[in-house]
C-alpha positions as CSV (number, residue, x, y, z in Angstrom):
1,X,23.0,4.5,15.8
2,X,21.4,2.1,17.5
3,X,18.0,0.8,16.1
4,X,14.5,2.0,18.3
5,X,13.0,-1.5,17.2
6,X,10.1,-0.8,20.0
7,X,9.0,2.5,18.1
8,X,10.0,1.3,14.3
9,X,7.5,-1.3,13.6
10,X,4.9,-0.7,16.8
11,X,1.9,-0.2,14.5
12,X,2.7,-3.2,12.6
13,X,4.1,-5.7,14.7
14,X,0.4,-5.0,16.3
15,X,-1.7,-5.1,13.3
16,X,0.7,-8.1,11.8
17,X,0.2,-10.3,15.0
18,X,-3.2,-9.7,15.3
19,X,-4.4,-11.6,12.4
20,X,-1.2,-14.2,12.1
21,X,1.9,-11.9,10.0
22,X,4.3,-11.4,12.4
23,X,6.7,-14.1,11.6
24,X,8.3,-13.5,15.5
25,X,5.1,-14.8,17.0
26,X,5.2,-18.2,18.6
27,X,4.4,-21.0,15.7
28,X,1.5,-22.8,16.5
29,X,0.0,-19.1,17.7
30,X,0.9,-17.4,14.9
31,X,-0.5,-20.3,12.2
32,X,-4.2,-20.6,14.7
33,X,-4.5,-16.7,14.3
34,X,-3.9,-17.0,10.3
35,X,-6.3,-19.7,9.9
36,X,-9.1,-18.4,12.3
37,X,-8.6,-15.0,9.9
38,X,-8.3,-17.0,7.0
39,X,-11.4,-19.2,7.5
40,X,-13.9,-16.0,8.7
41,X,-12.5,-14.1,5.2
42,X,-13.0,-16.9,3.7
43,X,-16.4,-17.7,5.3
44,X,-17.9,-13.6,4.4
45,X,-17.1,-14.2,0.8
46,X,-18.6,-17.3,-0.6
47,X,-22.0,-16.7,0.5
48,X,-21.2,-13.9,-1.7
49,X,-19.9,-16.0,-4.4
50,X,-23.2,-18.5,-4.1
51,X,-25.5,-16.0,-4.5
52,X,-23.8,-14.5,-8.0
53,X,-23.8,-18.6,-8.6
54,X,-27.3,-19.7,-7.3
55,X,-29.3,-16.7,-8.7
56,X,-30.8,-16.5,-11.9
57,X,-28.3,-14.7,-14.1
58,X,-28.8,-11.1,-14.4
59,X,-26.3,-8.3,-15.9
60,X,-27.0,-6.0,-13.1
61,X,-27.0,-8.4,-10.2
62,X,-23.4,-9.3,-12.1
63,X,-22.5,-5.6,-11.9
64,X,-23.7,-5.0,-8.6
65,X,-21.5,-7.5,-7.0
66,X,-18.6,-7.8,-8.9
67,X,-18.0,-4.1,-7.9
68,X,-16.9,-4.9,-4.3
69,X,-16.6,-8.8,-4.5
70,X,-13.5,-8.3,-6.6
71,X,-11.6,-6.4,-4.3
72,X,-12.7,-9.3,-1.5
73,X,-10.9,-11.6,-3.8
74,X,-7.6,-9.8,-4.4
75,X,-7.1,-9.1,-0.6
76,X,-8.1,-12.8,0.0
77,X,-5.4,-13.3,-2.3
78,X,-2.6,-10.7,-1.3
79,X,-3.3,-12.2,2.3
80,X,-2.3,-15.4,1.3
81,X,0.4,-14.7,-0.3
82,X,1.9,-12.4,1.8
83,X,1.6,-15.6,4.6
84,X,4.0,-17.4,1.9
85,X,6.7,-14.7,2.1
86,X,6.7,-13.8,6.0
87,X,10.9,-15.1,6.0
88,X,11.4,-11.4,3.7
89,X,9.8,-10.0,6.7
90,X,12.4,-11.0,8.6
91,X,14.9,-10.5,6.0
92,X,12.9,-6.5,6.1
93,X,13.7,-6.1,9.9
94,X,17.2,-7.1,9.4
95,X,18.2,-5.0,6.8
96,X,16.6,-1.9,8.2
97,X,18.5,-2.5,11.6
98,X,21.7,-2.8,9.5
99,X,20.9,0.6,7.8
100,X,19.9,2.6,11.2
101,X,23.8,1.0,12.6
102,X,25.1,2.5,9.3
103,X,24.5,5.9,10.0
104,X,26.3,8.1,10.6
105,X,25.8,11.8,12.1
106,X,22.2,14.1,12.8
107,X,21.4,14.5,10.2
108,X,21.2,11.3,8.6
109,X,18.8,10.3,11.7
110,X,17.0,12.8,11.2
111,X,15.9,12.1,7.6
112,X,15.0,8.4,8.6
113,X,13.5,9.3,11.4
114,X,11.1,11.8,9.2
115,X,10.1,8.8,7.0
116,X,9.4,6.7,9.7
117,X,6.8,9.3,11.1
118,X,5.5,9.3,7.7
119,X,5.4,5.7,8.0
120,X,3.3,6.3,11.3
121,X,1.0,9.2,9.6
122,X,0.5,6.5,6.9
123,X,-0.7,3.8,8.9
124,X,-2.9,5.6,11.1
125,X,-4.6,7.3,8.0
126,X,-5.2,3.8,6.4
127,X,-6.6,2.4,9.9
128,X,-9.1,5.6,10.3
129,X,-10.2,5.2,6.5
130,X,-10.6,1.6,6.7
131,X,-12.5,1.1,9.9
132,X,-14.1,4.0,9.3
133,X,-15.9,2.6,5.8
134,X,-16.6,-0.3,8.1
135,X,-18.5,1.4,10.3
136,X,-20.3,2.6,7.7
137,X,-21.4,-0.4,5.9
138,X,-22.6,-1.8,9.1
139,X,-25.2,1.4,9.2
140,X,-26.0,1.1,6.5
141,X,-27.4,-2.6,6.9
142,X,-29.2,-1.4,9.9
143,X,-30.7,1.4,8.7
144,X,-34.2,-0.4,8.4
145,X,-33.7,-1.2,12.1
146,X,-32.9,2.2,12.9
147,X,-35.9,3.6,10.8
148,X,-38.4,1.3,12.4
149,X,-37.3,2.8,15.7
150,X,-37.0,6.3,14.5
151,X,-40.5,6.3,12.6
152,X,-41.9,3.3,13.0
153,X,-44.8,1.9,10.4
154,X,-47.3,-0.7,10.7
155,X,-45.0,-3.2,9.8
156,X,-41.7,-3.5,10.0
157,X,-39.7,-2.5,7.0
158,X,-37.8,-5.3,5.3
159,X,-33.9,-5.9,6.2
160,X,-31.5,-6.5,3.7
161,X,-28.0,-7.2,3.4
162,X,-25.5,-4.2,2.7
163,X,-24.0,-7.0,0.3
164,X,-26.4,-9.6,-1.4
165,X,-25.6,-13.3,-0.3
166,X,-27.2,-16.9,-0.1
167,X,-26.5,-18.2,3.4
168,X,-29.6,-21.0,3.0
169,X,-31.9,-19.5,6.0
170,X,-34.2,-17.1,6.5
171,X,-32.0,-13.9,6.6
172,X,-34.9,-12.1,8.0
173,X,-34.7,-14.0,11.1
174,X,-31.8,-14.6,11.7
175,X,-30.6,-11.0,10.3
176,X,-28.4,-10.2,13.7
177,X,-27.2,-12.7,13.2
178,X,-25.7,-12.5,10.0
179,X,-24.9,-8.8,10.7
180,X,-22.5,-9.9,13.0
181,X,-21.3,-12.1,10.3
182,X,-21.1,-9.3,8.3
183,X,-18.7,-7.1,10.4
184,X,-16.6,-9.9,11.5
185,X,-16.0,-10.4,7.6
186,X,-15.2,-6.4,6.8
187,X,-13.1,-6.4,9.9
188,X,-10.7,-9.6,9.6
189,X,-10.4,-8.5,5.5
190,X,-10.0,-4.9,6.2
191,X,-7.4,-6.1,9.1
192,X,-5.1,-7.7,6.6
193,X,-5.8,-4.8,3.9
194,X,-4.2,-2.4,6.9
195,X,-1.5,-5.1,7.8
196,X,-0.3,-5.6,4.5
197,X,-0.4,-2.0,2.8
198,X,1.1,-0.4,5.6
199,X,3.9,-2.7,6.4
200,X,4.6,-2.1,2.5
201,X,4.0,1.7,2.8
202,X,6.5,1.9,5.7
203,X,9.1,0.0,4.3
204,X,8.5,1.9,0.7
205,X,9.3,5.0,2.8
206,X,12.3,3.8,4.4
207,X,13.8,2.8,1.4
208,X,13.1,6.6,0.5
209,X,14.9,7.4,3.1
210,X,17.7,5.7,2.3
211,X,17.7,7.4,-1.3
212,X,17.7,10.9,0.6
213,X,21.0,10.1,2.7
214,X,22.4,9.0,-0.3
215,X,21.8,12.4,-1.7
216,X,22.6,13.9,0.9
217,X,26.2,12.3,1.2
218,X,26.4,12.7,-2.5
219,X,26.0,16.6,-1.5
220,X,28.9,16.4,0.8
221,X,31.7,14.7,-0.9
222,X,33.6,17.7,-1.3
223,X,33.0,19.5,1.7
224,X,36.0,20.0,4.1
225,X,38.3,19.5,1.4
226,X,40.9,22.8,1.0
227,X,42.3,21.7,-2.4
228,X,45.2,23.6,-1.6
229,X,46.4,21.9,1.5
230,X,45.2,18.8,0.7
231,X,47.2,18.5,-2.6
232,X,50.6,19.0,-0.9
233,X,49.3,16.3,1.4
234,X,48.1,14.2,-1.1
235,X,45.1,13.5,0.9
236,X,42.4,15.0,-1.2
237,X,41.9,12.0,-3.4
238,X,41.8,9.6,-0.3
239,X,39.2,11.7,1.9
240,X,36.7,12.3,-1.6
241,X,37.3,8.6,-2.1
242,X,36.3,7.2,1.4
243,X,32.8,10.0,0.9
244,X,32.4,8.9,-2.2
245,X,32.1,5.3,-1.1
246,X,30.1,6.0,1.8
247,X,27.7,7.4,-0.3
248,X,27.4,4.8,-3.2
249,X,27.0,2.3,-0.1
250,X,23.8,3.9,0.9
251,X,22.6,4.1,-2.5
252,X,23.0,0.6,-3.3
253,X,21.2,-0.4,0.4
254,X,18.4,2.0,-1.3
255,X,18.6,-0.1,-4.7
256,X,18.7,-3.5,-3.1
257,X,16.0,-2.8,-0.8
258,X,13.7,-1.4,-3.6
259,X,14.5,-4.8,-5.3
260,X,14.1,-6.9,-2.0
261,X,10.7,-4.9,-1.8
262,X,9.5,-5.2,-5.9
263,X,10.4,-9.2,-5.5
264,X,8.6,-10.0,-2.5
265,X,5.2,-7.6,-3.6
266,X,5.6,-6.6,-6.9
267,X,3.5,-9.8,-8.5
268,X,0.4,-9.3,-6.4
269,X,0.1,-5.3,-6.7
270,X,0.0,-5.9,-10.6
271,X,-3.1,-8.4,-9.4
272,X,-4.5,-5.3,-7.2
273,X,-4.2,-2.6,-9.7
274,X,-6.0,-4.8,-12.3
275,X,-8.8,-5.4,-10.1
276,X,-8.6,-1.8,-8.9
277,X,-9.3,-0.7,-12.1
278,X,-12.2,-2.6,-13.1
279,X,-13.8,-2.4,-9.4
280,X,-14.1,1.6,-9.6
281,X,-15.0,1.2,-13.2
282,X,-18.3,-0.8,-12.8
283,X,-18.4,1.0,-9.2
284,X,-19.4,4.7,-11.6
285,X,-21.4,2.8,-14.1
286,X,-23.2,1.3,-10.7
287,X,-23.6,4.8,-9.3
288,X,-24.8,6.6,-12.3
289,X,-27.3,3.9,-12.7
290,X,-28.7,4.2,-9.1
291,X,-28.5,7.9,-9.6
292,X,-30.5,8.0,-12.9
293,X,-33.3,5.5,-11.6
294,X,-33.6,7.7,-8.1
295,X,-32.7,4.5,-5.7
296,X,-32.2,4.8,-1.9
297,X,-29.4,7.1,-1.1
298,X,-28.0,3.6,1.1
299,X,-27.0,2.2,-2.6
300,X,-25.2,5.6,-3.5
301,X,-23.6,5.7,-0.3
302,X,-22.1,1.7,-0.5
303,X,-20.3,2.3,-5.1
304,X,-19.3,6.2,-3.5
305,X,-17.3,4.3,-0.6
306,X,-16.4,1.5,-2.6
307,X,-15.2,3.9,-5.2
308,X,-13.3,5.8,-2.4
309,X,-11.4,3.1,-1.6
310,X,-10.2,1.8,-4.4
311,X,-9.0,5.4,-6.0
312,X,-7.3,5.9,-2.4
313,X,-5.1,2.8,-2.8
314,X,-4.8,3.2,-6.7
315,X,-3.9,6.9,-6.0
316,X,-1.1,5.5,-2.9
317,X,0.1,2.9,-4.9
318,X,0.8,5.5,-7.5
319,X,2.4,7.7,-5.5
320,X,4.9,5.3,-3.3
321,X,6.3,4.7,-7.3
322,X,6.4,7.9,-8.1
323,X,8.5,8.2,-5.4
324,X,11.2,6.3,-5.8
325,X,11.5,7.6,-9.5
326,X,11.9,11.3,-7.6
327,X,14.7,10.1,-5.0
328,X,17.0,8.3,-7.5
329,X,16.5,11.2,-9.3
330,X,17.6,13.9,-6.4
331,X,20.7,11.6,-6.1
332,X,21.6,12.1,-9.5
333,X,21.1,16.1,-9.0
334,X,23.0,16.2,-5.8
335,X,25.9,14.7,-8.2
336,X,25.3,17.0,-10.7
337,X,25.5,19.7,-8.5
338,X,28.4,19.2,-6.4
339,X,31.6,21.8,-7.2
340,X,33.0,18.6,-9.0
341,X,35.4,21.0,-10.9
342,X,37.0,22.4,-8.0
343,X,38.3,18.8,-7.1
344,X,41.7,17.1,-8.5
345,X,41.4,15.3,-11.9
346,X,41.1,11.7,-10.0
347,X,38.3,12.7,-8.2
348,X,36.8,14.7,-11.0
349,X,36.7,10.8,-12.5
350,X,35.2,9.6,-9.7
351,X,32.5,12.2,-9.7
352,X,31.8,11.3,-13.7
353,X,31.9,7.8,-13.5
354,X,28.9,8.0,-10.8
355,X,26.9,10.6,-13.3
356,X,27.5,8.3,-15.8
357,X,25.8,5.2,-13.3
358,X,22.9,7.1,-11.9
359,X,21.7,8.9,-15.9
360,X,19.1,6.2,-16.0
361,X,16.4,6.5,-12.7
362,X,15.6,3.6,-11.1
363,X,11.9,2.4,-11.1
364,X,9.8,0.1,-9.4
365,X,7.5,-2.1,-11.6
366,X,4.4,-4.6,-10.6
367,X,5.4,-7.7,-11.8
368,X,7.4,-6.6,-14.6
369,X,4.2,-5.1,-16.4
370,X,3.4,-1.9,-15.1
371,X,5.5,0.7,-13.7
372,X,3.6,3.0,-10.9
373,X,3.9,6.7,-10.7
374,X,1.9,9.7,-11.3
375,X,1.8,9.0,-15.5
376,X,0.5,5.7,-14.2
377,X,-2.5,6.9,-11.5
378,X,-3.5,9.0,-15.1
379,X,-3.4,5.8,-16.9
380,X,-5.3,4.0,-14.1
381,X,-8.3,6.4,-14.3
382,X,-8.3,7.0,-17.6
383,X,-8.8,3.1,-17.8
384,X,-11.5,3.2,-15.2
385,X,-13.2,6.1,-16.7
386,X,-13.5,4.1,-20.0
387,X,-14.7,0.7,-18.7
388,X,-17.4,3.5,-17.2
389,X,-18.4,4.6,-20.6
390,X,-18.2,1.0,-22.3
391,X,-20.7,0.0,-19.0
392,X,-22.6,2.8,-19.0
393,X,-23.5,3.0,-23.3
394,X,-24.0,-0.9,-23.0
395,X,-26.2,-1.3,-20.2
C-alpha cells in the first residue's frame, strides 16, 4: 500500500518544525529555529538557577525549586539531544514507509492504521495537558493582578513570580514584563516536551503495530491449506513456508524497529525517569508542607500540577513498555495456537522452531538499566512515595 505521508506524521512534522526537529526543513531555517528555542529555554531557566545560587541557602527554598527546575533541566537536556540524532528521524520515516509498501491485504491496514489514530489521540492529549498546565501557571502569576481588579485594596497587593528567580531588576516593575518572559519559557520548553514524546509515542505505537500483523500472520499460516490435496501436490510445505516467512519478516521489522527506537531514546528516558522520580517525590513532601502550614491555595495548585505531570509521563512511559512486552507476547500465542498438528511433519518443524525463538519476550530497556512496564510504574511510585517519607520525617 502506498504510504499517506501527509496524514502519518501531520501533528509532528508541525510540532517538530516549529521549534527546529524536522530534519526536512531547509538548513539554515531549521538550525535559526533550534537556536532561537534553545536560547529562550535556556534564558527561562538560569534566572532560575541564579536565584537557588544567589540566595542564602535554605532547605526549603532548595525543595521548593528543585521540584519543577529539575524537570526544566532534563527536557533542556532531551531537547538537545534529540537535535544530535535528527538523521534516525529520517532513518524513522524511511522505515515506516517501507513497512506500510509491505503490506499486504485489509486487514493489515487496518491494524496500522488503528495505531496511527492512537498515535493522533496521543498527541493531541499531550498538546491539551501541556498547554493547558501552561495556561495555568500563567494565572496563577497573575492572580494578584486579577485580585486587585476583582477586590481591590488600598494598595496593591504584591506580585510574585509563579517560579522564584533573580533577573537583577525590580520584578515589581517590570513584572509584565517578565511574565511574558515567563510564558515564552513554559511554552518553547513545553513545545519540545510535546515534539519529542509524541514523535516517540507514535513511533512506539507503530512498532506495535507491526507486532500485531505479525501475530496476525502468525494466526494464518495454516489457513487455506487442505492437507489432503495439498500433500498429493506436494505444495503444503511450500505455501506454510512462504506464510511463515512473511510473518517472521514483519516480526523482525517490529524487533529492529524497537531496537532502532531503544538506541536512538533509550539513554535519555533513563535520565527522565530518574528525575521523574525525585521531582514528584519532593513535589508531595512540598504539598503536604503547604497543606499543613495553611499557605495560599496558588502554591497547592503549582506541586498538584507539577505532580500531575510528572506521574502522567512516568505513568506513559510505563505503559508504551509494557506494551511491547504484551505484543511479542500475542505473537508468541498466536504460534502457540495455530492447528500446528494438523500440518505435515516439515511444517510442524517450522512451527516449533519459531516457539522455540519467540519463548523469551522481547523488552525495551532505558539505557540498559531499567526496563519500563507496569511492574516498573509500581516501582517508580513506590520510589517516589519513599523519597516523600524520607522528605517529609526530615524536614
Amino acid at each position: 500500500m502506498e504510504f499517506p505521508e501527509d496524514s502519518y506524521f501531520k501533528l509532528n512534522r508541525v510540532v517538530l518544525s516549529a521549534i527546529g526537529l524536522w530534519p526536512y526543513d531547509d538548513f539554515k531555517v531549521r538550525h535559526f529555529r533550534f537556536l532561537l528555542s534553545l536560547l529562550i529555554i535556556i534564558s527561562f531557566i538560569s534566572p532560575q538557577l541564579l536565584k537557588l545560587l544567589i540566595s542564602e541557602y535554605s532547605l526549603d527554598l532548595f525543595l521548593n525549586m528543585f521540584c519543577y527546575n529539575i524537570i526544566f533541566v532534563m527536557l533542556c537536556a532531551k531537547y538537545i539531544s534529540f537535535y544530535a540524532i535528527l538523521k534516525n528521524i529520517k532513518e524513522f520515516r524511511d522505515r515506516v514507509r517501507n513497512n506500510w509498501d509491505a503490506l499486504k491485504d485489509n486487514q493489515e491496514i487496518e491494524i496500522i492504521c488503528k495505531h496511527e489514530n492512537r498515535g493522533k489521540v496521543f498527541t493531541i492529549f499531550i498538546i491539551v495537558l501541556s498547554y493547558t498546565v501552561i495556561s495555568l501557571y500563567i494565572f496563577l502569576q497573575c492572580t494578584s493582578v486579577l485580585l486587585d481588579i476583582v477586590m481591590p485594596l488600598n494598595e496593591s497587593r504584591p506580585r510574585e513570580l509563579i517560579f522564584p528567580a533573580e533577573y537583577f531588576i525590580d520584578q515589581q516593575k517590570y513584572f509584565y514584563i517578565l511574565t511574558i518572559h515567563v510564558l515564552m519559557g513554559l511554552f518553547f520548553i513545553a513545545t519540545s516536551a510535546i515534539a519529542t514524546e509524541s514523535f516517540s509515542l507514535a513511533n512506539a505505537l507503530h512498532a506495535f503495530g507491526l507486532f500485531n500483523i505479525a501475530s496476525y500472520r502468525m494466526k494464518n499460516i495454516l489457513i487455506g491449506i487442505n492437507r489432503q490435496r495439498d500433500i498429493c501436490l506436494n505444495k503444503e510445505y511450500a505455501i506454510s513456508c512462504n506464510k511463515i516467512i512473511a510473518a517472521v519478516d514483519f516480526h523482525r521489522r517490529a524487533i529492529e524497529f524497537s531496537e532502532l527506537l531503544k538506541e536512538s531514546f533509550g539513554p535519555m528516558y533513563l535520565i527522565l525517569f530518574m528525575g521523574c522520580v525525585c521531582s514528584a517525590g519532593v513535589g508531595l513532601s512540598n504539598l503536604s508542607r503547604i497543606i499543613m502550614m495553611e499557605k495560599e491555595i496558588v502554591s497547592v495548585v503549582k506541586y498538584s500540577a507539577c505532580i500531575i505531570l510528572t506521574i502522567t509521563g512516568l505513568a506513559l512511559a510505563n505503559y508504551a513498555g509494557q506494551e511491547f512486552i504484551n505484543c511479542d507476547t500475542d505473537v508468541y500465542r498466536a504460534i502457540c495456537n495455530t492447528k500446528w498438528y494438523n500440518a505435515s511433519l516439515k511444517t510442524q518443524k517450522l512451527v516449533l522452531f519459531l516457539i522455540q525463538k519467540t519463548t523469551k519476550c522481547y523488552k525495551v530497556d532505558a539505557g540498559g538499566m531499567f526496563s519500563p512496564c507496569l511492574e516498573g510504574l509500581a516501582t517508580a511510585l513506590s520510589m517516589s512515595v519513599s523519597y516523600f517519607m524520607v522528605l517529609h520525617s526530615s524536614v
